[in-house]
KEKOL-138720 format. One record per residue (C-alpha): residue in one letter; x, y, z; residue number from 1. Coordinates in steps of 0.2 Angstrom, whole numbers, plus 5000, padded with zeros to 4 digits. Layout:
N
[r "a"; [X; Y; Z]; NUM]
...
This chain:
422
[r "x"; [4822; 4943; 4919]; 1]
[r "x"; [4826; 4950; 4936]; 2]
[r "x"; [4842; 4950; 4944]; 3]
[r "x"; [4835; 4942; 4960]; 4]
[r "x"; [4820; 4941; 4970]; 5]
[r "x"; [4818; 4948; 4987]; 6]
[r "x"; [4804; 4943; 5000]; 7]
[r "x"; [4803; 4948; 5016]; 8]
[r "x"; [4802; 4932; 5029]; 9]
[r "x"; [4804; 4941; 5046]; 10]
[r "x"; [4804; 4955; 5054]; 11]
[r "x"; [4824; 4963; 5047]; 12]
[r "x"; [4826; 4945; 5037]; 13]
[r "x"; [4826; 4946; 5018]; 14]
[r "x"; [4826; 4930; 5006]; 15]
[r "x"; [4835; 4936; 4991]; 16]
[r "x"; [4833; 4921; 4979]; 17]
[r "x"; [4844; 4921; 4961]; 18]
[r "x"; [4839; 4906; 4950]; 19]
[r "x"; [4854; 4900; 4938]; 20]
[r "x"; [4850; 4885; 4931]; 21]
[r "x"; [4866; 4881; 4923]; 22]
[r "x"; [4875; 4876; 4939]; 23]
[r "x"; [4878; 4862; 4949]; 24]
[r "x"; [4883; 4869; 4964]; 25]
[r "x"; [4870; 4880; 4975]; 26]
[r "x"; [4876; 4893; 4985]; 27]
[r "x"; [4868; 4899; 5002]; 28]
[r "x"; [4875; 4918; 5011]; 29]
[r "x"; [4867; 4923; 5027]; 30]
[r "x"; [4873; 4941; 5028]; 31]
[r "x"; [4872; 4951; 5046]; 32]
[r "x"; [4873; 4969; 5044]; 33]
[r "x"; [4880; 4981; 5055]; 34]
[r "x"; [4883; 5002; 5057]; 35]
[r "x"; [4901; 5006; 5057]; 36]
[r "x"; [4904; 5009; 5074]; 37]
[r "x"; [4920; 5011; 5084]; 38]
[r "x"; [4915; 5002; 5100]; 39]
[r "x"; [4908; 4986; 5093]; 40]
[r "x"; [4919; 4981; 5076]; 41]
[r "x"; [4933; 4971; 5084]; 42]
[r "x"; [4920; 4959; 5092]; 43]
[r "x"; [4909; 4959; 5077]; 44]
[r "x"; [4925; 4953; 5068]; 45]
[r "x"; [4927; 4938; 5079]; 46]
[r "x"; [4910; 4933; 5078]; 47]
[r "x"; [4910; 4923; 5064]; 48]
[r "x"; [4925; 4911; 5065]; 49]
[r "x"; [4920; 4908; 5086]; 50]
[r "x"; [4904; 4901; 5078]; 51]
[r "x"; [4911; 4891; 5066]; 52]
[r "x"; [4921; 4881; 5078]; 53]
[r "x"; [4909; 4872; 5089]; 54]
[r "x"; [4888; 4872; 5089]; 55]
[r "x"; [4879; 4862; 5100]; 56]
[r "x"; [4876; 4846; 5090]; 57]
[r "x"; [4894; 4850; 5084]; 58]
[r "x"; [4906; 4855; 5098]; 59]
[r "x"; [4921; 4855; 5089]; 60]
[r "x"; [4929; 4859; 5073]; 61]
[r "x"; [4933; 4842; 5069]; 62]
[r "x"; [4914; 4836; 5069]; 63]
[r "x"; [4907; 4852; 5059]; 64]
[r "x"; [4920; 4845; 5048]; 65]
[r "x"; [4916; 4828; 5047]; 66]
[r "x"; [4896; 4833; 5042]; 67]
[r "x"; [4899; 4844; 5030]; 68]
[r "x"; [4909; 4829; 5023]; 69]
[r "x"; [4893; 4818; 5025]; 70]
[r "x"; [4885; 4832; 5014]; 71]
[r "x"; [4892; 4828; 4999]; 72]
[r "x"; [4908; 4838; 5003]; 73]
[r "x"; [4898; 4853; 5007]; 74]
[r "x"; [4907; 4870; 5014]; 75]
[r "x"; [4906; 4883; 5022]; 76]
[r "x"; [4915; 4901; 5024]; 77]
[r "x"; [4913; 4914; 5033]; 78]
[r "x"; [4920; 4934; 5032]; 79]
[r "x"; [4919; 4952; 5039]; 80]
[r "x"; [4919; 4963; 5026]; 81]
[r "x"; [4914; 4984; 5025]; 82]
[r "x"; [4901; 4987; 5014]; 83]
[r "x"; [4897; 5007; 5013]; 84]
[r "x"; [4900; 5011; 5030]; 85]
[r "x"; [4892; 4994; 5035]; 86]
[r "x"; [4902; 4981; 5043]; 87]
[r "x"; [4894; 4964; 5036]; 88]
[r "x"; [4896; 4947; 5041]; 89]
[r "x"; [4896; 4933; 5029]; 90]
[r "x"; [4893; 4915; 5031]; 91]
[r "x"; [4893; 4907; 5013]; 92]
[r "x"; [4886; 4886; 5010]; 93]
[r "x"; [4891; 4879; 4996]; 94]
[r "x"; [4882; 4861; 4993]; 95]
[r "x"; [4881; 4850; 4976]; 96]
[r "x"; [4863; 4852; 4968]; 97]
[r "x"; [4852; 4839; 4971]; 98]
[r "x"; [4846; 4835; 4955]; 99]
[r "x"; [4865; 4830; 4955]; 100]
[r "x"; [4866; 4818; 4971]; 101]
[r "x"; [4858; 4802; 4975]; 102]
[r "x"; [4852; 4807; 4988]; 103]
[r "x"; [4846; 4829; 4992]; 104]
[r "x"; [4856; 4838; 5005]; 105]
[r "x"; [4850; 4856; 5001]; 106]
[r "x"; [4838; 4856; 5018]; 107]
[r "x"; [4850; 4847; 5029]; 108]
[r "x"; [4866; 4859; 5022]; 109]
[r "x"; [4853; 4873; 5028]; 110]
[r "x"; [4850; 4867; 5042]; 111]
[r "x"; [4868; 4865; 5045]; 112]
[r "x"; [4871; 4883; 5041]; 113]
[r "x"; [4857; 4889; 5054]; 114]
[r "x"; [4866; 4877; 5067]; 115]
[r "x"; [4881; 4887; 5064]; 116]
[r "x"; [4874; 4905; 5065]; 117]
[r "x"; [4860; 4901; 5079]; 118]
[r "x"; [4864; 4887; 5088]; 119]
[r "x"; [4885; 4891; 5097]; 120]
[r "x"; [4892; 4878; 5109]; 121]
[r "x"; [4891; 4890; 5126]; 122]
[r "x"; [4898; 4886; 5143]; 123]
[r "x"; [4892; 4895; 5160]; 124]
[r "x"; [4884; 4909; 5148]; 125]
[r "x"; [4898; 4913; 5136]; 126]
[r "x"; [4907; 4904; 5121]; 127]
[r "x"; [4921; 4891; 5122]; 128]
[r "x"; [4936; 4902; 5131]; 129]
[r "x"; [4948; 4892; 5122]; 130]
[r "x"; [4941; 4894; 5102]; 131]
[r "x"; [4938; 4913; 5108]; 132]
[r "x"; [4956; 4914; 5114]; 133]
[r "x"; [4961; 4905; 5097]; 134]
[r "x"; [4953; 4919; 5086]; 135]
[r "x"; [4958; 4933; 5096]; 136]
[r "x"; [4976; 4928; 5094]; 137]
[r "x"; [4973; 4925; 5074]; 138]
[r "x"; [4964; 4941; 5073]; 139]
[r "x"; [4978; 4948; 5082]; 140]
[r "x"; [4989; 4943; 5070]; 141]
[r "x"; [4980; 4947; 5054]; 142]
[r "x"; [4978; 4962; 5060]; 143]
[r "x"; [4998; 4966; 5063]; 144]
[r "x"; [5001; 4958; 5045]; 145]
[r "x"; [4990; 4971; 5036]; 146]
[r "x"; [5007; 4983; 5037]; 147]
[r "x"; [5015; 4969; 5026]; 148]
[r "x"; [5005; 4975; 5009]; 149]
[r "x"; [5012; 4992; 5010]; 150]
[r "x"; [5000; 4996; 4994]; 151]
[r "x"; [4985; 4991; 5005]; 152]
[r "x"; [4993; 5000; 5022]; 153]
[r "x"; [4992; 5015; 5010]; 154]
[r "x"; [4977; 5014; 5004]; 155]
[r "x"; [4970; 5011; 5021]; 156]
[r "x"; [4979; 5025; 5030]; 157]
[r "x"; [4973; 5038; 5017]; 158]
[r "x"; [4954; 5033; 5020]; 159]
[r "x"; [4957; 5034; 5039]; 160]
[r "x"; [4963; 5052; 5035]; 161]
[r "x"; [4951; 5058; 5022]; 162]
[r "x"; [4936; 5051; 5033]; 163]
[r "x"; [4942; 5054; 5049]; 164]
[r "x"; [4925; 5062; 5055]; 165]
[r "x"; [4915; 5047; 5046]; 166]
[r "x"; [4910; 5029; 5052]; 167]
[r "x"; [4920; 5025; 5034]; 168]
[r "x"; [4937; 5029; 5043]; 169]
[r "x"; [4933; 5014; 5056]; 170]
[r "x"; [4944; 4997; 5049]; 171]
[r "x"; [4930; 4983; 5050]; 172]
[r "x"; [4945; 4971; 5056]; 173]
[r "x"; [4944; 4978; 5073]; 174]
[r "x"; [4957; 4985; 5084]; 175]
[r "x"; [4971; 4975; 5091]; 176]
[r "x"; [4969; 4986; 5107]; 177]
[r "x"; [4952; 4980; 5109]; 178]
[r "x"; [4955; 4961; 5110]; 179]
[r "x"; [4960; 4960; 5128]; 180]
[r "x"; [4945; 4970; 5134]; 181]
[r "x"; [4935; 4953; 5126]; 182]
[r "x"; [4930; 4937; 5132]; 183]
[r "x"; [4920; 4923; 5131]; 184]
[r "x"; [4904; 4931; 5140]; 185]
[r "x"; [4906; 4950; 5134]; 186]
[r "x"; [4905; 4943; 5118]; 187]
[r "x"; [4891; 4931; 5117]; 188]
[r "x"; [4881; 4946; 5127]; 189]
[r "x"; [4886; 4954; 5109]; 190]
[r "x"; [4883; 4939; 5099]; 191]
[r "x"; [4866; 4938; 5105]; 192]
[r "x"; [4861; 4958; 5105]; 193]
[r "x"; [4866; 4957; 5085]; 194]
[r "x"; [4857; 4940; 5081]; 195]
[r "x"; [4842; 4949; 5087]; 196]
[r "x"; [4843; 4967; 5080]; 197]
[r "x"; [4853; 4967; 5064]; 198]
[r "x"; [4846; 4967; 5049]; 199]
[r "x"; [4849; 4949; 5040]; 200]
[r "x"; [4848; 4946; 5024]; 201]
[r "x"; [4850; 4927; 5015]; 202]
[r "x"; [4854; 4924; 4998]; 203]
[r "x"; [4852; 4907; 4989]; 204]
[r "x"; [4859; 4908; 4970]; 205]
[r "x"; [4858; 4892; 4958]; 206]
[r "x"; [4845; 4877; 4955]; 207]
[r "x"; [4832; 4874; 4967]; 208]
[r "x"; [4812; 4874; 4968]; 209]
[r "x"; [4806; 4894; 4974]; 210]
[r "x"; [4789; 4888; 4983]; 211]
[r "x"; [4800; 4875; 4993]; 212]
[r "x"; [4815; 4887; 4997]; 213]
[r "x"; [4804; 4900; 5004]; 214]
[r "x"; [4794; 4887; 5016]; 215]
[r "x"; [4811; 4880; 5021]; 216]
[r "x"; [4820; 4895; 5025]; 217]
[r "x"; [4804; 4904; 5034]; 218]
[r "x"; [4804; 4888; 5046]; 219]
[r "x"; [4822; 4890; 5047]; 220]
[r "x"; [4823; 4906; 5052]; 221]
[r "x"; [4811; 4911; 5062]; 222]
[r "x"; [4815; 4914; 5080]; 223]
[r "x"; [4813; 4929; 5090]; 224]
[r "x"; [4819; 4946; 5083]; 225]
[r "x"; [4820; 4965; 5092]; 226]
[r "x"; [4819; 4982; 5084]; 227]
[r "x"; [4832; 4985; 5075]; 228]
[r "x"; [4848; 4992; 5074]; 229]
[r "x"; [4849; 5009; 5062]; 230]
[r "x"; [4859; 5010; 5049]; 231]
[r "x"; [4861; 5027; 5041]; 232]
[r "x"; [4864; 5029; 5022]; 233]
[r "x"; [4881; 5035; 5016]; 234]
[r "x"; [4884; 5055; 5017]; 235]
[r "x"; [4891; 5054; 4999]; 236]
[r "x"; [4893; 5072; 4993]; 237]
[r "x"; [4908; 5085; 4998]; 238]
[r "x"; [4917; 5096; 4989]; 239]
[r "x"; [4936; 5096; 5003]; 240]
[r "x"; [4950; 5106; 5001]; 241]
[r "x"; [4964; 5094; 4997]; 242]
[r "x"; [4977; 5090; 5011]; 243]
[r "x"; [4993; 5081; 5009]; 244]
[r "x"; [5000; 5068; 5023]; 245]
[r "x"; [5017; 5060; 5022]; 246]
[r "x"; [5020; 5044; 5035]; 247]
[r "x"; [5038; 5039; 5035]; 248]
[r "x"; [5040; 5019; 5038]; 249]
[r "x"; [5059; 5007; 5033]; 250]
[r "x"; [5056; 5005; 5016]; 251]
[r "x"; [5064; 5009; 5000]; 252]
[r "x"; [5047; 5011; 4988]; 253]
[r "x"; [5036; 5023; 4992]; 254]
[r "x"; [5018; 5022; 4989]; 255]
[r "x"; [5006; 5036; 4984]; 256]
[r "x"; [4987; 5037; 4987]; 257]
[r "x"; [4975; 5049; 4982]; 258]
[r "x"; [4957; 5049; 4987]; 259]
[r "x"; [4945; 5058; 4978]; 260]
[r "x"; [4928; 5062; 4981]; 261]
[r "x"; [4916; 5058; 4968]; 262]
[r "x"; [4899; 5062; 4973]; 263]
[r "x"; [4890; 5051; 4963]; 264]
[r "x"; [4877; 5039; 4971]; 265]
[r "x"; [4878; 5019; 4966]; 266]
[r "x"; [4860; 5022; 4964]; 267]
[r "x"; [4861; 5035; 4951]; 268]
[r "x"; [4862; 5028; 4932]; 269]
[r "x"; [4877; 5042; 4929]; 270]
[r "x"; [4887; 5032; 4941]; 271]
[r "x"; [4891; 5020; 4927]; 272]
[r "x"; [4899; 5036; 4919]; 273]
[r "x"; [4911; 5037; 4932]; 274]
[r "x"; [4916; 5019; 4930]; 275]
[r "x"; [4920; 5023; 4913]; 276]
[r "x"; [4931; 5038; 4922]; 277]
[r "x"; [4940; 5028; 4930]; 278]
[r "x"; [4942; 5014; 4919]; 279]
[r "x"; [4950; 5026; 4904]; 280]
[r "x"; [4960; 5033; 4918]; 281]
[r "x"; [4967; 5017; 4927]; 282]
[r "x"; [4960; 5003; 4924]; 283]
[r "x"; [4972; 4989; 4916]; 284]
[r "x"; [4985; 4990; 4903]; 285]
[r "x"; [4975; 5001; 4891]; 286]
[r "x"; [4973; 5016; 4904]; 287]
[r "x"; [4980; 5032; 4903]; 288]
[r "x"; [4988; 5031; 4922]; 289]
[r "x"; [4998; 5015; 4914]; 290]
[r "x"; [5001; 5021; 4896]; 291]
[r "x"; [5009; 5038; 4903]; 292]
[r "x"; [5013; 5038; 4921]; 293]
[r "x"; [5020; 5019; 4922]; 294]
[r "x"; [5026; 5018; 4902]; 295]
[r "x"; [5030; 5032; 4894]; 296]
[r "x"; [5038; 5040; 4908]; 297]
[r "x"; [5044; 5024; 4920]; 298]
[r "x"; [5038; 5034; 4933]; 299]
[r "x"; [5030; 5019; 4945]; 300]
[r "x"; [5032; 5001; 4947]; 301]
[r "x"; [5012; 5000; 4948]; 302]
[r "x"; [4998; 5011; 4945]; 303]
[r "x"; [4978; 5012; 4946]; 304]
[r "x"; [4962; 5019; 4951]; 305]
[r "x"; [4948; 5012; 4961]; 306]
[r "x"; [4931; 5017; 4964]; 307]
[r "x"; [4923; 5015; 4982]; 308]
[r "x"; [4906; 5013; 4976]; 309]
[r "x"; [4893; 5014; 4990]; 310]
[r "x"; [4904; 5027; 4997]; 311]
[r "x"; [4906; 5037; 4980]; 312]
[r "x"; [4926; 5039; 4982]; 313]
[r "x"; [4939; 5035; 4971]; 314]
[r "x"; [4957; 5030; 4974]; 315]
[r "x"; [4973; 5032; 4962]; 316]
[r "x"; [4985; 5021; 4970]; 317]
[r "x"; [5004; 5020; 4964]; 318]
[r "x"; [5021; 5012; 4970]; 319]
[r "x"; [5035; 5025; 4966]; 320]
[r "x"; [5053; 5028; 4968]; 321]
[r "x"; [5054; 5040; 4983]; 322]
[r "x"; [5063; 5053; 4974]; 323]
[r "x"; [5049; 5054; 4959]; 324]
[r "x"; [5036; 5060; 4971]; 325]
[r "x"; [5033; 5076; 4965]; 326]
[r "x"; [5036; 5071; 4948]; 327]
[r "x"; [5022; 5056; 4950]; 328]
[r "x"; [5011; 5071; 4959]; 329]
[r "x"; [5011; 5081; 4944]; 330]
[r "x"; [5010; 5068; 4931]; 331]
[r "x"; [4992; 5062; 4939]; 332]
[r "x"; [4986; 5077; 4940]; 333]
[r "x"; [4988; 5081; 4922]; 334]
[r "x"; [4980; 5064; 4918]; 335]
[r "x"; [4966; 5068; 4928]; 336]
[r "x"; [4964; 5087; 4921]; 337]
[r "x"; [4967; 5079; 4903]; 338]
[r "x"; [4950; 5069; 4909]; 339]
[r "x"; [4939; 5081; 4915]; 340]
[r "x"; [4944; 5092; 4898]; 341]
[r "x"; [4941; 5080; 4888]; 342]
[r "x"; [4955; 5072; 4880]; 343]
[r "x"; [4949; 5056; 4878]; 344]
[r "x"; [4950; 5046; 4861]; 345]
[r "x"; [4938; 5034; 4855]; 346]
[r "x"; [4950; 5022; 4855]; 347]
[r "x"; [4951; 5025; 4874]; 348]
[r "x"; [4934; 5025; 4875]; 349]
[r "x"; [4932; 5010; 4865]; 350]
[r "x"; [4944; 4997; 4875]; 351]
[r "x"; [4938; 5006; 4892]; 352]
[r "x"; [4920; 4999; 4886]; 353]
[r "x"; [4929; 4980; 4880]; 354]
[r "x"; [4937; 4981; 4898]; 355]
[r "x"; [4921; 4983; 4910]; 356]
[r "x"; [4910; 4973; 4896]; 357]
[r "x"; [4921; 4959; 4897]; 358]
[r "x"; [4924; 4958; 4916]; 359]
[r "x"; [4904; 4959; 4917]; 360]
[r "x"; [4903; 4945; 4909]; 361]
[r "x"; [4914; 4934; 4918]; 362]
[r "x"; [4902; 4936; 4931]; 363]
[r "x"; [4892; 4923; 4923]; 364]
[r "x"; [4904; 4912; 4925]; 365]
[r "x"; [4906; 4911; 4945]; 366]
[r "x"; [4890; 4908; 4957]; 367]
[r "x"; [4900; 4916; 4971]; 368]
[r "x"; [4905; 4934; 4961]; 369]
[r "x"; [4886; 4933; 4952]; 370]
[r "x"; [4880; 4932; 4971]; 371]
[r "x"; [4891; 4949; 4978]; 372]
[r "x"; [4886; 4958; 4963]; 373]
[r "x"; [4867; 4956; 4966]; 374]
[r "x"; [4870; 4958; 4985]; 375]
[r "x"; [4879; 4975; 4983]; 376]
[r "x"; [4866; 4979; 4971]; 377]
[r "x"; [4851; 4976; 4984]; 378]
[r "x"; [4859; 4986; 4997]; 379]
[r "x"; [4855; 5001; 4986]; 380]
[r "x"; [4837; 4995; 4981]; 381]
[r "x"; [4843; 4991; 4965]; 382]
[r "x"; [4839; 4978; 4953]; 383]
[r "x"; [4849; 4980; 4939]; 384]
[r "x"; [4854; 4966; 4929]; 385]
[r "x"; [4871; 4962; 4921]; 386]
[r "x"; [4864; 4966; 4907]; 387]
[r "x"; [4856; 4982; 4911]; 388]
[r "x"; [4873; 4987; 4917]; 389]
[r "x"; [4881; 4983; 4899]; 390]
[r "x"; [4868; 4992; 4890]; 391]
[r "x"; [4873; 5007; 4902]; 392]
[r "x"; [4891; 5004; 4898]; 393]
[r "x"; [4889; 5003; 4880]; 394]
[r "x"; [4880; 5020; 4879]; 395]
[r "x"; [4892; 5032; 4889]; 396]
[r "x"; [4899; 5045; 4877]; 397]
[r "x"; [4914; 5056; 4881]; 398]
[r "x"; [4902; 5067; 4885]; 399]
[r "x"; [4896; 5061; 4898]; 400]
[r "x"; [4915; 5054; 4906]; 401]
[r "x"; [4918; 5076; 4906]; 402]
[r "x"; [4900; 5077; 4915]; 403]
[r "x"; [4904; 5066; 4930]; 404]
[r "x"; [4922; 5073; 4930]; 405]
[r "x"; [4916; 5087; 4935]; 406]
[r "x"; [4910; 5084; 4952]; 407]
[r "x"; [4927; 5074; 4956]; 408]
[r "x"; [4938; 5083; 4968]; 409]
[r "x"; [4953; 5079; 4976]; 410]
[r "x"; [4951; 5077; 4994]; 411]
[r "x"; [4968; 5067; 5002]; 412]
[r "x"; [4985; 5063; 4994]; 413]
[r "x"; [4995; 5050; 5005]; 414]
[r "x"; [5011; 5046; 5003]; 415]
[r "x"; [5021; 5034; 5013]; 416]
[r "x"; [5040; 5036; 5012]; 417]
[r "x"; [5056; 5031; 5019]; 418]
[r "x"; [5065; 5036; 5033]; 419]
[r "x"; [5074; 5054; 5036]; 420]
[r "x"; [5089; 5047; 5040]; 421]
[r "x"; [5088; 5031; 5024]; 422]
């Protein structure tokens, strides 16, 4: 059984349909994508929360509300997230089945969904000032709190150094600088270039008739489109010169990033070899990054790696006692040298497998997760299957952990320290 099927409705507009029987919720995505690019993210990031304020059979919050009541309780969420260096924009249905209802809502929580996406309340050639003016100032403020997670602050600076020359360095939350360069017109100019140009793709996971779904959705969503924007893949594979960067803030824990390239491309079967690097190297409490660096040696208050997937980066991210920083320094890099030399046990091995099988798994158990993975999967051209991926998992040897490892180099370490004068 495929992961999901993908049929092409319009010109740029994908239906990407994954049947799951066994729930009785349905969920609908509408996904906008978007290159990274510096002169456009801030009001890309607006977009979607200015068009779920008012439409035009709906021109206020209060009676978008008050129908997605009358569908059964129906929702509707919306995001802006980076994906590679894309900058995608989310608008997520969720609506009851309706083999489960008296009565079905799938077409009209649709239609509410296209009413939302292609049909904004506009006044003299421009949104609403005041719901414009609304999220500008929340986005302003989101913005400024980011500096409040100082593990996330951390992470963030240290890709905004390491890809300084690539659309990847670009924060797909915008700029607060931008904000007061935007109004009502300048961005429903936007609004309107990117409903015609991006490529968009719509996902519909749960219980529902295929043959019906595709009429519904082609008649929904066929309007006029324009060439479209280009998207260039990820420029994956580099092997930097490490640099070291040291930012100095009031705080009395210090936080310590490394970014790592990886070159490895999702695409590429051996990337699930990587995920067993990272996983026997930081990846929960069985990980050698915890086991050492946090337990043996109380050398960190937290400690992990990531992996940046469609990018092919990996992070180890710690929060450490100002003072240790060299200690910590050291410590990681003999974790990550013990890695590519092999010194891995099977019993490392064995709970690192345990670890990625079991949090596979629990994919099954939410519509919404099952949904991203299968997205992140399409925008690679893949269609591998939750399953697939275990068998993948299952099969990595040692071996193949020191193959990948080799290709990993250390590219940016970031720490953010107290004050001088502290």
């Amino acid at each position: 059984m495929k992961g999901y099927e993908k049929i092409n409705i319009n010109n740029g507009i994908n239906l990407m349909l994954i049947p799951r029987d066994n729930y009785k919720t349905n969920i609908v995505t509408v996904y906008l994508k978007r290159p990274l690019k510096r002169d456009e993210v801030t009001k890309n990031s607006l977009i979607p929360s200015v068009l779920k304020s008012a439409t035009v059979g709906y021109p206020n919050p209060i009676a978008i509300a008050k129908k997605l009541q009358d569908l059964y309780g129906s929702t509707i969420g919306v995001s802006v997230d980076k994906m590679g260096e894309r900058q995608v924009l989310s608008f997520r249905m969720y609506c009851v089945g309706d083999m489960y209802l008296p009565e079905p809502v799938f077409e009209d929580s649709l239609a509410m969904l296209k009413e939302i996406i292609l049909h904004p309340l506009t006044n003299d050639g421009g949104f609403i000032r005041e719901y414009v003016d609304i999220e500008k100032t929340i986005l302003e403020e989101d913005i400024k709190s980011k500096i409040n997670n100082k593990g996330h602050y951390a992470v963030e600076k240290c890709i905004e150094h390491m890809c300084k020359q690539e659309p990847f360095s670009i924060s797909e939350d915008g700029y607060i600088e931008d904000l007061a360069e935007i109004d009502e017109k300048s961005l429903y100019s936007h609004y309107k270039e990117i409903i015609e140009t991006s490529p968009i793709d719509i996902v519909i996971a749960g219980s529902f008739d295929r043959d019906e779904i595709i009429d519904t959705v082609k008649s929904k969503f066929n309007f006029e489109r324009k060439e479209l924007v280009k998207i260039d893949k990820e420029q994956i594979y580099k092997k930097p010169e490490a640099s070291y960067i040291t930012e100095e803030m009031d705080i009395n824990q210090g936080k310590l990033v490394l970014g790592l390239r990886t070159n490895m491309d999702y695409k590429d079967e051996k990337y699930y070899n990587l995920m067993m690097f990272s996983a026997v190297l930081g990846s929960g409490a069985h990980s050698k990054l915890f086991l050492n660096v946090r337990e043996k040696h109380s050398l960190c208050y937290s400690i992990y790696s990531s992996l940046e997937k469609l990018k092919g980066l990996m992070f180890i991210s710690a929060g450490i006692e100002i003072s240790d920083y060299d200690k910590a320094l050291e410590l990681i890099s003999k974790e990550l040298d013990d890695m590519k030399q092999g010194n891995i046990t099977s019993e490392e091995l064995t709970n690192s497998k345990k670890f990625i099988i079991n949090n596979l798994k629990s994919l099954n158990d939410n519509l919404s997760a099952l949904t991203d993975y299968y997205y992140s999967m399409s925008i690679q051209d893949s269609n591998r299957t939750i399953d697939d991926v275990i068998s993948l998992v299952s099969k990595v040897e040692i071996s193949d952990i020191v193959e990948v490892g080799k290709e990993i180099y250390l590219d940016t370490v970031y720490f953010l320290t107290g004050k001088s004068n502290n």
